[in-house]
N, C-alpha and C positions, 0 to 999 in steps of 0.2 A: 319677364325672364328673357335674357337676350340668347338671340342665334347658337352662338359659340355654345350658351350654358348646356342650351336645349339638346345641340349636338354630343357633348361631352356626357351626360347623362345617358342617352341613347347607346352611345359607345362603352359605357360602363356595362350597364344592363348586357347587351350584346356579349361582351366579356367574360361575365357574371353566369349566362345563360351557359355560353359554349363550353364552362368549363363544369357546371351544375351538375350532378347528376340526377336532383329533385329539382323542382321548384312548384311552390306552392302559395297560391293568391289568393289573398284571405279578406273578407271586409273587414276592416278595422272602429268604423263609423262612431260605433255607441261607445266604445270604449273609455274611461277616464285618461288622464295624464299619469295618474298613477298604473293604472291598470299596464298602459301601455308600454310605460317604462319597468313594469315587473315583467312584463312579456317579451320585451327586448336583452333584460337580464338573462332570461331563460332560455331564451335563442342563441343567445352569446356562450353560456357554458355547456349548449351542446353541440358548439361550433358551427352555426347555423347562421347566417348574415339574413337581415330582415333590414326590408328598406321600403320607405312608401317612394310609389313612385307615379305622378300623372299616366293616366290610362293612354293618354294616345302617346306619350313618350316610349310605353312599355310595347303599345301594339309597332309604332314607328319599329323598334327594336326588334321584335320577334320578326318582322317582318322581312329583317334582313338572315332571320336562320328557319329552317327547314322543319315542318312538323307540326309547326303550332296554330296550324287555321283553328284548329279547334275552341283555344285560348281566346281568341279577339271577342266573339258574343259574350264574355265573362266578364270583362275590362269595363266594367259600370259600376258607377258610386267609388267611395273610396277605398283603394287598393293598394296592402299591402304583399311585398313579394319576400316569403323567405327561401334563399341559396343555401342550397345541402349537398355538400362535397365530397361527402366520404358514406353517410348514414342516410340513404332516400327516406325512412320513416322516422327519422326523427322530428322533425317537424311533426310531423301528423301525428305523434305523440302529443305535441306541445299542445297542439290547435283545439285537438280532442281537448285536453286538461282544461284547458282556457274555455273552451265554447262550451263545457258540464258545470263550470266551475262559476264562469260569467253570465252565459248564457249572449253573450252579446256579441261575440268573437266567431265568424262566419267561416267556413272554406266557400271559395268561389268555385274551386279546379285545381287538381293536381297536375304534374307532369314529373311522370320519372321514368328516364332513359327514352325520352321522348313519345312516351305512352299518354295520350290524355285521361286523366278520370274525373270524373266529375263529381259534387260534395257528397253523394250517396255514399261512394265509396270510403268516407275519412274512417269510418272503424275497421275496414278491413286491413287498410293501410298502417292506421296505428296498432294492429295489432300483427305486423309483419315482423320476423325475428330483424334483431340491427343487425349488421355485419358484420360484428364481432360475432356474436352467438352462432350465427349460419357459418363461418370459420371454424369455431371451436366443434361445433355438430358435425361439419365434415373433415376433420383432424381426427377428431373422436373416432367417426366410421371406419377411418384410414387405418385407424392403430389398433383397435379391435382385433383383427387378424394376426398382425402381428406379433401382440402381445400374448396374443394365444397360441402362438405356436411355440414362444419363447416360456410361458408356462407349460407348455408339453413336455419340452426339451427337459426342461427344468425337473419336473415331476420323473421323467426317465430315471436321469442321473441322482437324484437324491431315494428314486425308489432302488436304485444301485446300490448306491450305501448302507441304506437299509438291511435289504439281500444280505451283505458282505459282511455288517455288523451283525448280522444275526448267524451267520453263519460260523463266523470267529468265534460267539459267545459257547456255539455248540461244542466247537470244537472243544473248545479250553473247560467244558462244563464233559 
């Protein structure tokens, strides 16, 4: 692999990282070609980029952003990296599924929001709400009140008509 390559690759990664809000380094090792091409499907539709990429190209990279000492003793054997942009646990969904599933699909180490965790943590991680749902849960808490005061209101004025309707009936009776 020549100069140029090695640097463009580094400079991806670096790109990749900065904008990442997950990234998760997984051994890929035992895997099939099938296996691995179902795992890159499933990465793909939950908008997850996954890429192998040589361990010192990866550590070269980190090295030019802040946080990741932790990362570099991880970068052994083969290493795949999946980028998560918008959902830190989706990945660690996938990984979960794949490593219960296969049994051969490893975490090496997480990083999300520049936090390290390392592969003990994969069930805690996959089992973090996505960011849609932590959205919808606190839209939810927000409108709660709200909507209870707008049924109070509401309860007021129809128990008004009530009153008025009953009192009309007396009248007329």
């Amino acid at each position: 692999m020549k100069r140029s390559e090695k640097e463009a690759i580094i400079a991806e990664v670096v790109e990749k990282a900065a904008r990442a809000v997950a990234m998760y380094f997984a051994d890929f090792s035992k895997l099939t070609v099938a296996e691995e091409t179902e795992l890159r499907r499933e990465f793909r539709k939950s908008g997850v980029e996954y890429n192998v990429v040589k361990n010192t190209l990866a550590r070269k990279a980190l090295q030019q952003l802040t946080g990741y000492d932790r990362v570099y003793d991880k970068l052994v054997g083969p290493t795949g990296i999946a980028f998560s942009y918008d959902d830190p646990s989706a990945p660690a969904k996938i990984i979960k599924k794949y490593s219960e599933k296969l049994g051969k699909f490893k975490l090496k180490a997480a990083v999300i929001e520049k936090q390290v965790y390392d592969a003990t943590k994969l069930n805690e991680l996959a089992n973090m709400p996505s960011r849609k749902d932590m959205i919808a849960a606190i839209l939810g808490s927000l409108q709660a009140p709200a909507s209870g005061i707008v049924g109070a209101i509401n309860a007021v004025a129809r128990d008004l008509v009530y009153v008025l309707d009953a009192i009309e009936k007396k009248k007329a009776a």
